[in-house]
PAPA-206749 format. One line per field, with one value per atom (N, C-alpha, C): residue number from 0; residue in three letters; chain; y, x, z. Coordinates in nm, 2 decimals. Layout:
N
lodren <- [NUM / ...] $
gumar <- [ALA / ...] $
doke <- [A / ...] $
y <- [Y / ...] $
x <- [X / ...] $
z <- [Z / ...] $
This chain:
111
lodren <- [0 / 0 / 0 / 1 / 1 / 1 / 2 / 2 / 2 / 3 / 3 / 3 / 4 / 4 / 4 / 5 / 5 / 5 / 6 / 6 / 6 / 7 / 7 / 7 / 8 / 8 / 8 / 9 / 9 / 9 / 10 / 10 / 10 / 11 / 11 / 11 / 12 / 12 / 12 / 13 / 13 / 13 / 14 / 14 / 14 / 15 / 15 / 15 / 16 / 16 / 16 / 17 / 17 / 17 / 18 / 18 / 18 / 19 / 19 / 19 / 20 / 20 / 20 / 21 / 21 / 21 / 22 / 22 / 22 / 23 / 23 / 23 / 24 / 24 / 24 / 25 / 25 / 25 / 26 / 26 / 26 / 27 / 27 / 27 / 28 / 28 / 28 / 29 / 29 / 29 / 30 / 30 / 30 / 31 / 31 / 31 / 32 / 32 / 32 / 33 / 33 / 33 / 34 / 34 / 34 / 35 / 35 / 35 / 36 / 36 / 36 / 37 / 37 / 37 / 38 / 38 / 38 / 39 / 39 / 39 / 40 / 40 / 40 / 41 / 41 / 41 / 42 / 42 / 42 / 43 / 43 / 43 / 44 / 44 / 44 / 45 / 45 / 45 / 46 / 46 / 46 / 47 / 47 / 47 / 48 / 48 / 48 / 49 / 49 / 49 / 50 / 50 / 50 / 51 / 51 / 51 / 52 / 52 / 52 / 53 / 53 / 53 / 54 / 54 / 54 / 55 / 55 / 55 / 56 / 56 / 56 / 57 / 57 / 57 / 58 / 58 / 58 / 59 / 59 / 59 / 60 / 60 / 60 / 61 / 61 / 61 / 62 / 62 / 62 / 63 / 63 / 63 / 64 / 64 / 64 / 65 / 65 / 65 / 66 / 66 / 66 / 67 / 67 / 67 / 68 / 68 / 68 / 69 / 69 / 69 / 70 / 70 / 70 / 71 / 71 / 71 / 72 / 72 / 72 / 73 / 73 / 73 / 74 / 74 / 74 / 75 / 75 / 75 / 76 / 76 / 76 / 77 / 77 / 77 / 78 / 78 / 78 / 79 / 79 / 79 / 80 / 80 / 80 / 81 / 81 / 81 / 82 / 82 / 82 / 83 / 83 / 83 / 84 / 84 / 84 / 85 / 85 / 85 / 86 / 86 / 86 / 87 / 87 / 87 / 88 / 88 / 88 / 89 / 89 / 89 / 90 / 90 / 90 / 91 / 91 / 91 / 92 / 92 / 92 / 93 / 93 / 93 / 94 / 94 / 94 / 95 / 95 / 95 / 96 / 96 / 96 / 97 / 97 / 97 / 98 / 98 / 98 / 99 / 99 / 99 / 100 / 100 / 100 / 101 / 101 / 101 / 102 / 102 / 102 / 103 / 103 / 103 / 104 / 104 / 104 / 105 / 105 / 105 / 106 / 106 / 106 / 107 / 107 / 107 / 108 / 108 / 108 / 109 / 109 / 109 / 110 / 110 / 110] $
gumar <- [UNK / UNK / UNK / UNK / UNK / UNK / UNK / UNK / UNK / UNK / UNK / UNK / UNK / UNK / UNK / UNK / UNK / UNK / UNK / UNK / UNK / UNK / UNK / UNK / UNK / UNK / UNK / UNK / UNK / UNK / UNK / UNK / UNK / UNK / UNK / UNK / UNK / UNK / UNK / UNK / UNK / UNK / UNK / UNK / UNK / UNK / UNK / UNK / UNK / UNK / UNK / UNK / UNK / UNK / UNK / UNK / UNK / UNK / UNK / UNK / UNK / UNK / UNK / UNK / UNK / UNK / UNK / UNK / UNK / UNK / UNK / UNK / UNK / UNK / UNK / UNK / UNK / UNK / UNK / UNK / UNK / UNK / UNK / UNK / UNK / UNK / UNK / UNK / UNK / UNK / UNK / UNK / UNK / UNK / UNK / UNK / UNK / UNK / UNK / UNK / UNK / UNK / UNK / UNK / UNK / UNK / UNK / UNK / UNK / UNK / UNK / UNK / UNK / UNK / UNK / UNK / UNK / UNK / UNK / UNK / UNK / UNK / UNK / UNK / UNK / UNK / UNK / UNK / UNK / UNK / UNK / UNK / UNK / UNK / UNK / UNK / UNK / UNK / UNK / UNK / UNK / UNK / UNK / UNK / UNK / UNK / UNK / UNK / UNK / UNK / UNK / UNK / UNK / UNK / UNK / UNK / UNK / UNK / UNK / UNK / UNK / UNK / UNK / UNK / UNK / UNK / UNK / UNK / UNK / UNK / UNK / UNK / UNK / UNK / UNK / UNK / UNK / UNK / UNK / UNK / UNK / UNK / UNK / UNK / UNK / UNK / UNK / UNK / UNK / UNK / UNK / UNK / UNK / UNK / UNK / UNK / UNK / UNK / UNK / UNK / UNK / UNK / UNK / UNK / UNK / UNK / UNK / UNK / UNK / UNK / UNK / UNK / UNK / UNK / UNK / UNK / UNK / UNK / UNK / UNK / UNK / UNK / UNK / UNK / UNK / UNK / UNK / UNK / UNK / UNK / UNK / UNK / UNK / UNK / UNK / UNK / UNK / UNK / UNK / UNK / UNK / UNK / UNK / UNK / UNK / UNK / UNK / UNK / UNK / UNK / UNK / UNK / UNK / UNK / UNK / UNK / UNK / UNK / UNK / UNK / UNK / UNK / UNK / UNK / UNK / UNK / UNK / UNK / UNK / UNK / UNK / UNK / UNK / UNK / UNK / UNK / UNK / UNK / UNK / UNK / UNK / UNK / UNK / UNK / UNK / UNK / UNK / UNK / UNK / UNK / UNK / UNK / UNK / UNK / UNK / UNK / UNK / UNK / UNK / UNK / UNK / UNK / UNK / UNK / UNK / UNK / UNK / UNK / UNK / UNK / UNK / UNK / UNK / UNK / UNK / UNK / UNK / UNK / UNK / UNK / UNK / UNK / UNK / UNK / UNK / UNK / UNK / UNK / UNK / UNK / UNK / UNK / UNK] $
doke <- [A / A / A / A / A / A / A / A / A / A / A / A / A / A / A / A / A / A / A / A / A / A / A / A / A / A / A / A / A / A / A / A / A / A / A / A / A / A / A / A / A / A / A / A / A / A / A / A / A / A / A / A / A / A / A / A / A / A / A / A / A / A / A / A / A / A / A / A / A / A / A / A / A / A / A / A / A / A / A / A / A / A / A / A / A / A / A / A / A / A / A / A / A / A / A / A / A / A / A / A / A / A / A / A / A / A / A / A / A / A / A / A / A / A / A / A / A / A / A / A / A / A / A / A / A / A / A / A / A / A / A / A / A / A / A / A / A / A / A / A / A / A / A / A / A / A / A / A / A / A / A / A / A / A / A / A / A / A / A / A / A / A / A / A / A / A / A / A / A / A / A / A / A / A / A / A / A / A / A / A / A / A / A / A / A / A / A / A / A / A / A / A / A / A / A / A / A / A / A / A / A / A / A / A / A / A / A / A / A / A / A / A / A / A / A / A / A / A / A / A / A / A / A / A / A / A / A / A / A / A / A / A / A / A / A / A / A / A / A / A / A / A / A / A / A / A / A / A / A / A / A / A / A / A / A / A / A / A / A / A / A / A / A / A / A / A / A / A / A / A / A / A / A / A / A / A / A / A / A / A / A / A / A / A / A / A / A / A / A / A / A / A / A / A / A / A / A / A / A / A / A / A / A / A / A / A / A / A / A / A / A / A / A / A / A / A / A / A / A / A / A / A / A / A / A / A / A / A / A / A / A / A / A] $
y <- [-1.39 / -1.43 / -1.44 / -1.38 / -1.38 / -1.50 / -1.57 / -1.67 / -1.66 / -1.70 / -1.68 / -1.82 / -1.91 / -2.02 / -2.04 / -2.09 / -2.11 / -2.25 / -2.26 / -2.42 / -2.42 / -2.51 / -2.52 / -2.55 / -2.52 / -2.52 / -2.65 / -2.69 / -2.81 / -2.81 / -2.94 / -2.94 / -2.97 / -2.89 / -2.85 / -2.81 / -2.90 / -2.91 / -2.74 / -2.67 / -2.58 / -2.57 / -2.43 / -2.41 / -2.52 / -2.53 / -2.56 / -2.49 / -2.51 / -2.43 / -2.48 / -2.36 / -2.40 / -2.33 / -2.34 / -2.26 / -2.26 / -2.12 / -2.10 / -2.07 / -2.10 / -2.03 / -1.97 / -1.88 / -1.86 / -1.81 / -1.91 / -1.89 / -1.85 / -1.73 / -1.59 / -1.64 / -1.63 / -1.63 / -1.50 / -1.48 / -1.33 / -1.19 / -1.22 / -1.12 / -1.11 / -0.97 / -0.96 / -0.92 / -1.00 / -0.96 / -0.86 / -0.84 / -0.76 / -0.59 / -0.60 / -0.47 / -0.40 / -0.46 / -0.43 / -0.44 / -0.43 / -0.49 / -0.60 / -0.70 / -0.80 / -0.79 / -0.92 / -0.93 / -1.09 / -1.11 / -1.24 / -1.21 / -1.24 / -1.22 / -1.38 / -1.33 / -1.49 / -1.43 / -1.54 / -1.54 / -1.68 / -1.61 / -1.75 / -1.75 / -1.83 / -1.88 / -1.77 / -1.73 / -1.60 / -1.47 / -1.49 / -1.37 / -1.29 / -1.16 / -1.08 / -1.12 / -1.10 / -1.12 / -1.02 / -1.06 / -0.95 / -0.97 / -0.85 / -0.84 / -0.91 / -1.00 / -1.08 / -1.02 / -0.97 / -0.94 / -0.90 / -0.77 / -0.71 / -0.69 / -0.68 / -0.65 / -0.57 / -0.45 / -0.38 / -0.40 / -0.34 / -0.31 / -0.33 / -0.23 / -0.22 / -0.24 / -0.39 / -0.51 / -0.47 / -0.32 / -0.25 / -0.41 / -0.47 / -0.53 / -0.47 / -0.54 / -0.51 / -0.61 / -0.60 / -0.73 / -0.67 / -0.73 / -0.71 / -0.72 / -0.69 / -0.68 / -0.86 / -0.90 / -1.06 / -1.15 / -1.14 / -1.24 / -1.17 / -1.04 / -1.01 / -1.12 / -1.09 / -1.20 / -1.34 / -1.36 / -1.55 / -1.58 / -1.48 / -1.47 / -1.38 / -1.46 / -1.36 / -1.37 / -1.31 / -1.27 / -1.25 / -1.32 / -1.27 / -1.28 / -1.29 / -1.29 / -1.32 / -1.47 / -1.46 / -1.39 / -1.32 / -1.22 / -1.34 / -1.45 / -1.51 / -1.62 / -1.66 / -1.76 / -1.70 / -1.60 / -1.49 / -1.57 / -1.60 / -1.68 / -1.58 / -1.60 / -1.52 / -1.62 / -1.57 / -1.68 / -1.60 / -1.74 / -1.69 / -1.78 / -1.77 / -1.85 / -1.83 / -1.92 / -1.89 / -1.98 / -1.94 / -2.02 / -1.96 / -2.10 / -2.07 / -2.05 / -2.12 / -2.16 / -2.16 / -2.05 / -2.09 / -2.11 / -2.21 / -2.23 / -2.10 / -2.00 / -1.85 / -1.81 / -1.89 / -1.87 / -1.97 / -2.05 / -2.15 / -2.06 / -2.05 / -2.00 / -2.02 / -1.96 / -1.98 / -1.83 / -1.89 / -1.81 / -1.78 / -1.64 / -1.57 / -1.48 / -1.52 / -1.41 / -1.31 / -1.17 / -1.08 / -1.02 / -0.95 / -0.89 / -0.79 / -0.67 / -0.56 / -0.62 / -0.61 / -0.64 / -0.80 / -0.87 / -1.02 / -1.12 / -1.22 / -1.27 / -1.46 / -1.52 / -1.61 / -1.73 / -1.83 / -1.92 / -1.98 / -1.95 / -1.97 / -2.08 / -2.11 / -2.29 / -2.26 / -2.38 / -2.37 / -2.39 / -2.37 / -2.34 / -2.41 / -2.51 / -2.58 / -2.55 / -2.48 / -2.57 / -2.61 / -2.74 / -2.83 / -2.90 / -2.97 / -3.04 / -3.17] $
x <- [3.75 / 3.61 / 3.56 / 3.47 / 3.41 / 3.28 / 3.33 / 3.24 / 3.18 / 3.05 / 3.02 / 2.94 / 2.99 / 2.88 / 2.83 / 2.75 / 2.67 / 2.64 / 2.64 / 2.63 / 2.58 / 2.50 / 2.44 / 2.32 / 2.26 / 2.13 / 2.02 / 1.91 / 1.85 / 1.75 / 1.69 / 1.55 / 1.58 / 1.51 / 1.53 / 1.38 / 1.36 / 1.24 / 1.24 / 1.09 / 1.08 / 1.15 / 1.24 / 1.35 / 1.44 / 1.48 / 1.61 / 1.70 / 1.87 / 1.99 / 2.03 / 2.10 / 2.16 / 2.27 / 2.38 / 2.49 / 2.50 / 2.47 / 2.49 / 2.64 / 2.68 / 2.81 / 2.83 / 2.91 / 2.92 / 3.07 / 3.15 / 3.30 / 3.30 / 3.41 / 3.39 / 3.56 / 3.54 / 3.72 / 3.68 / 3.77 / 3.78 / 3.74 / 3.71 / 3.70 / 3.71 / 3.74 / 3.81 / 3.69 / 3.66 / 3.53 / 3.54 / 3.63 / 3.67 / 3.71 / 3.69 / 3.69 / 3.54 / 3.42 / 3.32 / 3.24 / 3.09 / 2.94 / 2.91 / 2.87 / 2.83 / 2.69 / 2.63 / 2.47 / 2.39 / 2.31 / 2.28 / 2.09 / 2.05 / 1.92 / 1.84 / 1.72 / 1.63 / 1.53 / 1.49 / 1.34 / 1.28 / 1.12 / 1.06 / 0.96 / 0.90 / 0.80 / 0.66 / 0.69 / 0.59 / 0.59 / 0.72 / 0.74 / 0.87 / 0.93 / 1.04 / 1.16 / 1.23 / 1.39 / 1.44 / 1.42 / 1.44 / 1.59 / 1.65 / 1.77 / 1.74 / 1.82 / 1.77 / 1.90 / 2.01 / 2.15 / 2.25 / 2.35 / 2.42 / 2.58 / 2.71 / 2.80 / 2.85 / 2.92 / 3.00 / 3.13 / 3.22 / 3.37 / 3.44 / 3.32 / 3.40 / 3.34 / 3.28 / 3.20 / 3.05 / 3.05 / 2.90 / 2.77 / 2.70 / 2.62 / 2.50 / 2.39 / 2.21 / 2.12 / 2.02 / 1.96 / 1.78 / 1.69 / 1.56 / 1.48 / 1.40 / 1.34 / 1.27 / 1.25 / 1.22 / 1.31 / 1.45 / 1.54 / 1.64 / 1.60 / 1.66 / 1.67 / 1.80 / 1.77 / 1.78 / 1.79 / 1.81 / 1.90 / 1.93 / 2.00 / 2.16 / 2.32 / 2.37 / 2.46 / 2.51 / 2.63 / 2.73 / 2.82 / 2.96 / 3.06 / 3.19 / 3.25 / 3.41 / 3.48 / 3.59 / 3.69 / 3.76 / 3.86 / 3.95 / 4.00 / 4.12 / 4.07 / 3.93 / 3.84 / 3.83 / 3.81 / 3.71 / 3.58 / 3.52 / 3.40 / 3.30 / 3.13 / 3.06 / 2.97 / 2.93 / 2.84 / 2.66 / 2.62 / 2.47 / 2.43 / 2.47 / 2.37 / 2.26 / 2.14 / 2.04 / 1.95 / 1.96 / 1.86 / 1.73 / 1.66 / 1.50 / 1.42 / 1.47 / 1.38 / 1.23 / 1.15 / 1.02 / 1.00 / 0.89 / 0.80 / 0.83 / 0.80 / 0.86 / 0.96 / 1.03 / 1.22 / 1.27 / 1.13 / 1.18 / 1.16 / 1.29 / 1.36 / 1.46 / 1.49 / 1.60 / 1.73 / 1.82 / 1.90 / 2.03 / 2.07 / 2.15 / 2.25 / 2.37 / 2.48 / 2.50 / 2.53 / 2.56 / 2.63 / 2.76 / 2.85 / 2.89 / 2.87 / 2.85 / 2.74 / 2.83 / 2.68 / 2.66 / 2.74 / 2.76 / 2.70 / 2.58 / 2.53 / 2.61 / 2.52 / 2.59 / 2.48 / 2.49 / 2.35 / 2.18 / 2.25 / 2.17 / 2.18 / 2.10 / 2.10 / 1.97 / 1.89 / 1.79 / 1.73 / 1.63 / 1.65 / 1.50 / 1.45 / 1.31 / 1.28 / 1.21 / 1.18 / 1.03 / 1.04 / 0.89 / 0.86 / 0.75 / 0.78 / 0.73] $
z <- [-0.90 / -0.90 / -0.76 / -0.74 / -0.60 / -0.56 / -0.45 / -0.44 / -0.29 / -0.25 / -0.15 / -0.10 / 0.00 / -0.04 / 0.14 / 0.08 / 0.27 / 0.27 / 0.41 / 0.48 / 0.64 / 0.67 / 0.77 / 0.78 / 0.70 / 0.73 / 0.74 / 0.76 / 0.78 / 0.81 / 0.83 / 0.93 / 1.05 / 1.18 / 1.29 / 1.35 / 1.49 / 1.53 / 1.61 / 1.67 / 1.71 / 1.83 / 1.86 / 1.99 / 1.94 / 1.83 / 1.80 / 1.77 / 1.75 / 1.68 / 1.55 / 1.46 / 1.38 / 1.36 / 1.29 / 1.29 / 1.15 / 1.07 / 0.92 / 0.90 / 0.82 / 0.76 / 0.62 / 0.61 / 0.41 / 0.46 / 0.35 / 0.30 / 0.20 / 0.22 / 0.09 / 0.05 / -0.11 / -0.16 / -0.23 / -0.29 / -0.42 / -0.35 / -0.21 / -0.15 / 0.02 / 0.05 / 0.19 / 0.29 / 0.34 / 0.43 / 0.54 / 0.60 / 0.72 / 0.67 / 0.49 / 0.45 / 0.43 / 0.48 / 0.41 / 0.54 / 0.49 / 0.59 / 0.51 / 0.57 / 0.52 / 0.57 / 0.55 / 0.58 / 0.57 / 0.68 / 0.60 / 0.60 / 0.50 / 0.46 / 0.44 / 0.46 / 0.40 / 0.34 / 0.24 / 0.17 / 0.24 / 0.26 / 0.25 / 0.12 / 0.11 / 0.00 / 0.02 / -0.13 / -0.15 / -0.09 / -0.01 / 0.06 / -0.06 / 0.06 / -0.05 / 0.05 / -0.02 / 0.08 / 0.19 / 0.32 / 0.40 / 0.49 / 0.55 / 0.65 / 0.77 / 0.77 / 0.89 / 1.02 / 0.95 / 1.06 / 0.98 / 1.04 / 0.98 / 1.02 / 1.00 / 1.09 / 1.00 / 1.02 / 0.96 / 0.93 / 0.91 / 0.94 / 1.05 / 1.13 / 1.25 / 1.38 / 1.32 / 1.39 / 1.46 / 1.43 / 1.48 / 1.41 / 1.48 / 1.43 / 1.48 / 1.37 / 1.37 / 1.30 / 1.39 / 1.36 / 1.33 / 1.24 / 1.27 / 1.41 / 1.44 / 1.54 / 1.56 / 1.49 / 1.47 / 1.53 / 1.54 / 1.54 / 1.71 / 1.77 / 1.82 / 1.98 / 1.99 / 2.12 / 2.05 / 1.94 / 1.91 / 1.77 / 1.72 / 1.62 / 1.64 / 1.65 / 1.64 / 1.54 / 1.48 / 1.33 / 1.40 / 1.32 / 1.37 / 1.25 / 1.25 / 1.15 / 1.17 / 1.14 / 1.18 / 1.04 / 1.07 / 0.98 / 0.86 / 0.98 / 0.92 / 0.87 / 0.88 / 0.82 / 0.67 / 0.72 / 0.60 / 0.56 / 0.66 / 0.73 / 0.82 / 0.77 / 0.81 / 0.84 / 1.01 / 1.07 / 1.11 / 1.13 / 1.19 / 1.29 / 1.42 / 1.49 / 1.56 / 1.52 / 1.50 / 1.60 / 1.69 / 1.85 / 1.85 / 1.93 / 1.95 / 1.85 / 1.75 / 1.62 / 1.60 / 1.54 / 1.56 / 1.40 / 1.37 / 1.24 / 1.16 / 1.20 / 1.08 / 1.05 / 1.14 / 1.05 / 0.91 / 0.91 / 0.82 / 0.65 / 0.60 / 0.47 / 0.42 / 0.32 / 0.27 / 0.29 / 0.34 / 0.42 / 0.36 / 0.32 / 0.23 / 0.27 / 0.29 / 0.27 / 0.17 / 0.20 / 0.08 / 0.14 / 0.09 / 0.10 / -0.01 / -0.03 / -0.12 / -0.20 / -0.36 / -0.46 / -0.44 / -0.38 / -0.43 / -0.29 / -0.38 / -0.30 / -0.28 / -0.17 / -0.19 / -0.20 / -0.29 / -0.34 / -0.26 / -0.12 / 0.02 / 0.04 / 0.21 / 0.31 / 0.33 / 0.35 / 0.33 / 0.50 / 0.58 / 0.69 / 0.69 / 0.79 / 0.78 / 0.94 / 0.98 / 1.10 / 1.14 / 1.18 / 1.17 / 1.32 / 1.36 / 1.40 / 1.33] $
């Protein structure tokens, strides 16, 4: 059974950090592309950052420069850190890895 869960996320004032995570069991992350996506409210779910196989990463044009993905192999742990937080990053923030998503963290930023 494949599980994907994420953690990190919170309220966080503007030009703040946060460090997402999603711990994957039932499956081998360092064989695939992963992805971490957000929705916000009334919007659609979009790619927020990407890494492949063979650690090629890509990010939207939104996040470049303040967002980076990484992925440790022997964690089998997929990261997002996510600097310089403005009001429009605030959503709900989602790992996926092939077809399988992971429940999301929810991501506020206010002041």
């Amino acid at each position: 059974q494949v599980q994907l869960v994420e953690s990190g996320g919170g309220l966080v004032q503007p030009g703040g950090s946060l460090r997402l995570s999603c711990a994957a069991s039932g499956i081998i992350f360092r064989f695939g592309t992963q992805g971490w996506y957000r929705q916000a409210p009334g919007k659609q779910r979009e790619l927020v950052a990407s890494i492949s196989s063979g650690d090629i990463t890509n990010y939207a044009d939104s996040v470049k420069g303040r967002f980076t993905i990484s992925r440790d192999n022997a964690k089998n742990t997929l990261y997002l850190q996510v600097n310089s937080l403005k009001p429009e990053d605030t959503a709900v923030y989602y790992c996926k890895s092939g077809r399988f998503w992971g429940q999301g963290t929810q991501v506020t930023v206010s002041s």
